[in-house]
C-alpha positions in Angstrom: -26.5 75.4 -96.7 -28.1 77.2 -93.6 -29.7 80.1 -96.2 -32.4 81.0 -94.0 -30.3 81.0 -90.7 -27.8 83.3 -92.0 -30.2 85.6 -93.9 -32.9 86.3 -90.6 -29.1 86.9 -88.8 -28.2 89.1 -91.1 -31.4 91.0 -91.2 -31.0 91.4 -87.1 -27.3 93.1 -87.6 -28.9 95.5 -90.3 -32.2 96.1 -88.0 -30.3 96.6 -84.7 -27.7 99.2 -87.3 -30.3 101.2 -88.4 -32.1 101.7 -85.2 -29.2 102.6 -83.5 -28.6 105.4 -85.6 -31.6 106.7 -86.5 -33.9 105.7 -83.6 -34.1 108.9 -81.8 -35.4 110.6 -84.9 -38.2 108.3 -84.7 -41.6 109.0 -83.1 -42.5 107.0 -79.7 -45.9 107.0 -81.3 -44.4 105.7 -84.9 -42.4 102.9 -82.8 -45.2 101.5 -80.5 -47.4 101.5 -83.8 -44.8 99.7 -85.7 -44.4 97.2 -82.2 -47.6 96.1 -82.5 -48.3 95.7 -86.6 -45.2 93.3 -86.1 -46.7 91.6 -83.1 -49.9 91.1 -85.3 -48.1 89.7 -88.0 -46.2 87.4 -86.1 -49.5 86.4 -84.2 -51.2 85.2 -87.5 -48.1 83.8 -88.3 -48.8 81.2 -85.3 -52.2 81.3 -86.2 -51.5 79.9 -89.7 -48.9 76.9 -88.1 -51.3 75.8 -84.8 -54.1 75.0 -87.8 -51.9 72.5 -89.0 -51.9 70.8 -85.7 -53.7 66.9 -86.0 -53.5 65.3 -82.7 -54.6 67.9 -80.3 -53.9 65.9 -76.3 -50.3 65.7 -77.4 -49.8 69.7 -78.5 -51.4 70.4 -75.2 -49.6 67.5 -73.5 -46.1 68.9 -74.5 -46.9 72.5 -74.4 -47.7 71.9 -70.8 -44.6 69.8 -70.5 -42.0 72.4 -71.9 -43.9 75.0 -69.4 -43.0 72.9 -66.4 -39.6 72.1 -67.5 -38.4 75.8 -67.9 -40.1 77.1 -64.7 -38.2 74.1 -62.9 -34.9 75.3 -64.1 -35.9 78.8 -64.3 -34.8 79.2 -67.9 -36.2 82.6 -68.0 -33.5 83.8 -65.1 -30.8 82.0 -67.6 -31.8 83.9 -70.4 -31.8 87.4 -68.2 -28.2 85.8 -67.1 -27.5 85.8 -70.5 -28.6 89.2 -72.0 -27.2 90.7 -69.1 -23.6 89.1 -69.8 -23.9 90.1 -73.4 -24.6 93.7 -72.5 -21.5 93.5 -70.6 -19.5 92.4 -73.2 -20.5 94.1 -76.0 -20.7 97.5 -73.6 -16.8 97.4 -73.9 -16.3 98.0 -77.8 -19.5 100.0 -78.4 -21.6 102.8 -76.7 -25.0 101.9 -74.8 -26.3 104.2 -73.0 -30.0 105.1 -73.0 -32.4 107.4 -72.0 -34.8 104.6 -70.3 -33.8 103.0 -66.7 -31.4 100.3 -66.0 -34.3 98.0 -65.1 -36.0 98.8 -68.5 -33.2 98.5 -70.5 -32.3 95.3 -68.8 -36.3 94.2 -68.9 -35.8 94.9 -72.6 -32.7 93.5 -73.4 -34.2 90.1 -72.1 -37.6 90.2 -74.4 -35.5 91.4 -77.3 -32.7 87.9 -77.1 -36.0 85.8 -76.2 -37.7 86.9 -79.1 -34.9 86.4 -81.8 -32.6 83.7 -80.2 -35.3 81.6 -78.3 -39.0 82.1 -80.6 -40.9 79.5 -81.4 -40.6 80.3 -85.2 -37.2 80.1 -84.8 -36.8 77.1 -83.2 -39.0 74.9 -85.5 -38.2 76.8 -88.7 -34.3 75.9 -88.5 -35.3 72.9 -87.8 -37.5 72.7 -90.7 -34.4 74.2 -92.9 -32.4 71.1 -91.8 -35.0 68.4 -92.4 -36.6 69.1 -95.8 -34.2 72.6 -96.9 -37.5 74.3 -96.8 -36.1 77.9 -95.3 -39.6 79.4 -95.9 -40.5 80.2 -92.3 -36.9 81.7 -91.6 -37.2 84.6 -94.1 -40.6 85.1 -93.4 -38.7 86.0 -89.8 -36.4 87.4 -91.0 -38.3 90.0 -92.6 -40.2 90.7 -89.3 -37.3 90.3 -87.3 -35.2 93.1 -89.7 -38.2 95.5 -88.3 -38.4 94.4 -84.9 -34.8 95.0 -84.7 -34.8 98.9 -85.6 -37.7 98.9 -82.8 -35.5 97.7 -80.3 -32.3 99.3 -81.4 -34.2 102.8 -80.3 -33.9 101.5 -76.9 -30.9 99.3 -76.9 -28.3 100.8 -79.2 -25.7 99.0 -80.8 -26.1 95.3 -78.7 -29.3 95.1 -80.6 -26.7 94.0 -83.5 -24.9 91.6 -81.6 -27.5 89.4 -80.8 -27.3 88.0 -83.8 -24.3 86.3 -82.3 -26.3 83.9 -80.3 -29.2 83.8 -82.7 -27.1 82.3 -85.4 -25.0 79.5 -83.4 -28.4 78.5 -81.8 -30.5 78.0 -84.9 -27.2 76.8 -87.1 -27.1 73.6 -84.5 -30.6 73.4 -84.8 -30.0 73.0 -88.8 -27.5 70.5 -87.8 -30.0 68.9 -86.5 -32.9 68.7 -88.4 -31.2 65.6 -90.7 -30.6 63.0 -87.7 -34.0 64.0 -86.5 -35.5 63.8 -89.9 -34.2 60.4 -90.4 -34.3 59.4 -87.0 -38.3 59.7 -86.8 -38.5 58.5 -90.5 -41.0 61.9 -90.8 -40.7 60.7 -94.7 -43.9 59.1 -93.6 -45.0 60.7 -90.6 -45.7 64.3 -91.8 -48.1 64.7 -88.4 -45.0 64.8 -86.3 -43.9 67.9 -87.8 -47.4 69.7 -88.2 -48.0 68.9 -84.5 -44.6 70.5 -84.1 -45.1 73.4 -85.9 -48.8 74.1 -83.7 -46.5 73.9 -80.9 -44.1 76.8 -82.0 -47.8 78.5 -82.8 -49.2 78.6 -79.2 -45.7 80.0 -78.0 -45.9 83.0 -80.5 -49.5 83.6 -80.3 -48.4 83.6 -76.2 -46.0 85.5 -76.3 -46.7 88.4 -78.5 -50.1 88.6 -76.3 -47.6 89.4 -73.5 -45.2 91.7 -75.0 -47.5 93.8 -77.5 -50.7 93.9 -75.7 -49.8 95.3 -72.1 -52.1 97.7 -70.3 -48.6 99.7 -70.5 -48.3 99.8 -74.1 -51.9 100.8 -74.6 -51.8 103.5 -72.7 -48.5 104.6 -74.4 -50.2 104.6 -77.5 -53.2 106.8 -76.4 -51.4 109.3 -74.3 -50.7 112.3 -77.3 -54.2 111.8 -77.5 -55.5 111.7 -73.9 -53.0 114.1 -73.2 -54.4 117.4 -75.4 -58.3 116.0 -74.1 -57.2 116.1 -70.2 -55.7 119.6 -70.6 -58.9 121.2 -72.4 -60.8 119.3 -69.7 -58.7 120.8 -66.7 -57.9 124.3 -68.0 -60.7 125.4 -70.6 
């Protein structure tokens, strides 16, 4: 039974809930605090998989690989394809408006399905669920994904919720998958194979929140109430 796939759903319907209702009573300062504590935690999460990794050329070799595949096919337009098709959808049965711009909101919507429908955690931890029904690594995302989803619900209303659509028939085939591949590599004996998948998954998180938490944008952000009262004693005292 797919027990981790439906409970790190289930925690992104209950995240993207809350946040839509109770976002705007929450801080900017409290949420881009709390967005990068969860990018942190996610970071050492990759940290503690890439240390598992035993044949270094071929974690480099395929990370490389999967690079050049997706920016031949430009998989990151399909995904913005995607989020923006859901927005549409979903814009028809409940209310999404937002105080940001349409480019932000859409620039959002796109990190927010990436990081819950297309994360490296994700990927290998369903896959992981199906091979050995070890659902460790999907509740430990689920638990960060139930907070990351109140963060992004302050932007995105109500479609936060829904992406648990996708993010649940995505990782459910991956289950599906994780016995034919299990038996298909015999990894009964070849534990490697799945450490050295696992390291992959790490460099992608480790990547990724570097780019999405650690902008020169989001630092500023999170100095500005501070700057702000410093410039105006500076300028009018």
């Amino acid at each position: 039974m797919p027990v981790g796939v439906i409970v790190d759903a289930l925690a992104v319907v209950i995240g993207g809930i809350v946040g839509a209702v109770v976002g705007k009573k929450l801080k900017k300062d409290f949420i881009d605090n709390m967005n990068l504590i969860l990018g942190c935690c996610s970071m050492c999460m990759g940290v503690s998989t890439i240390v598992l990794m035993q044949h270094m050329p071929a974690v480099v070799f395929a990370i490389i690989l999967g690079t050049g595949l997706g920016l031949a096919v430009h998989f990151g337009k399909l995904i913005n394809k995607g989020g923006l098709a859901l927005q549409k959808g979903i814009s028809r049965f409940v209310k999404t408006s937002s105080d940001v711009s349409e480019a932000e909101f859409e620039a959002t919507l796109v990190t927010c399905i990436t990081l819950f429908c297309a994360s490296g955690t994700g990927i290998y931890g369903s896959i992981i669920a199906g091979m050995s029904a070890d659902h460790s690594v999907l509740i430990a995302k689920a638990i960060l994904d139930l907070f990351t989803a109140v963060v992004f619900a302050c932007t995105l209303g109500m479609v936060t919720a829904a992406v648990a659509i996708p993010q649940f028939i995505i990782f459910f085939i991956l289950f599906l998958l994780g016995a034919p591949i299990y038996n298909g590599l015999d990894l009964g004996t070849n534990t490697y194979i799945i450490n050295d998948f696992k390291a992959c998954g790490g460099f992608i998180m480790l990547d990724g929140d570097v780019e999405v938490n650690c902008a020169f944008e989001t630092l500023v952000r999170l100095q500005r109430e501070r700057l702000e009262k410093e410039v105006a004693q500076a300028l009018f005292d």
